[in-house]
N, C-alpha and C positions, 0 to 999 in steps of 0.2 A: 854763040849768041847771034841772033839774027841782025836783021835790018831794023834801025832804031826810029822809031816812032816819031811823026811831026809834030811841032804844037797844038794844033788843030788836032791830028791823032789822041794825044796826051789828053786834050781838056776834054775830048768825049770819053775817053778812057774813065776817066775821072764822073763827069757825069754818069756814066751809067754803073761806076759802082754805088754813087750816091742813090740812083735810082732802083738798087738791087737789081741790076742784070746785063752782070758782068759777062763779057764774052767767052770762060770759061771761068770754073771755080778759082783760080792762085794769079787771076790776071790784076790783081790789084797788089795782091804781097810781090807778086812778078816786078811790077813797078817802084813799088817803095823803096826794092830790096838791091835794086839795077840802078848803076851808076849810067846817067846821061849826057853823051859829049856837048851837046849842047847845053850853052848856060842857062837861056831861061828857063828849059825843062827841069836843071839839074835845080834850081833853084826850088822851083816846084815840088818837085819831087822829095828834097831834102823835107820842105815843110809839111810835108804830105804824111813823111816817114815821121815825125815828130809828132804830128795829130793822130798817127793810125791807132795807137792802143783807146782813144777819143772814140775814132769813127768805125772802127773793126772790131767789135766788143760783143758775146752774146749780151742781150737786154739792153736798157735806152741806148740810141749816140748820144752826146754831148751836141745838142743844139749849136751852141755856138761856133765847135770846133767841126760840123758839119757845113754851116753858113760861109765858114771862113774856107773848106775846102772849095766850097759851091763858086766862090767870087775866085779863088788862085784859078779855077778852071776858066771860070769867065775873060780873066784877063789875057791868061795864057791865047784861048782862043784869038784875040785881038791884037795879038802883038803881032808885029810882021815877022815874017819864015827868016 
């Protein structure tokens, strides 16, 4: 496993799967599926892994469980390193 991701890293991570365009095809399962030493990521991340079948689904996302990924990236963003 490489060199683990910063907050900042993570919420754009996040953003740009919401935005379809992910930095490679499995960089979102890569995340959900990756445990994170840091706690606010991992916090993230866990709720990320619970919304994925919501937001990673061929046909609709689940609006709400999209919105609610959209704000865990936002805050993440704002939290201090």
């Amino acid at each position: 496993m490489g060199k683990q991701k910063t907050r900042s890293e993570v919420a754009d991570l996040i953003v740009r799967f919401i935005e379809n365009r992910s930095s490679y095809p499995q960089e979102w399962n890569d995340f959900v599926e990756c445990r994170h030493s840091d706690p606010a990521v991992e916090h993230v991340r866990k709720r990320c892994h619970d919304l994925d079948p919501l937001v990673n689904c061929p046909g609709p996302q689940n609006k709400d469980a999209l919105e609610e990924t959209r704000t865990l990236a936002e805050r993440l963003k704002r939290s201090p390193q």
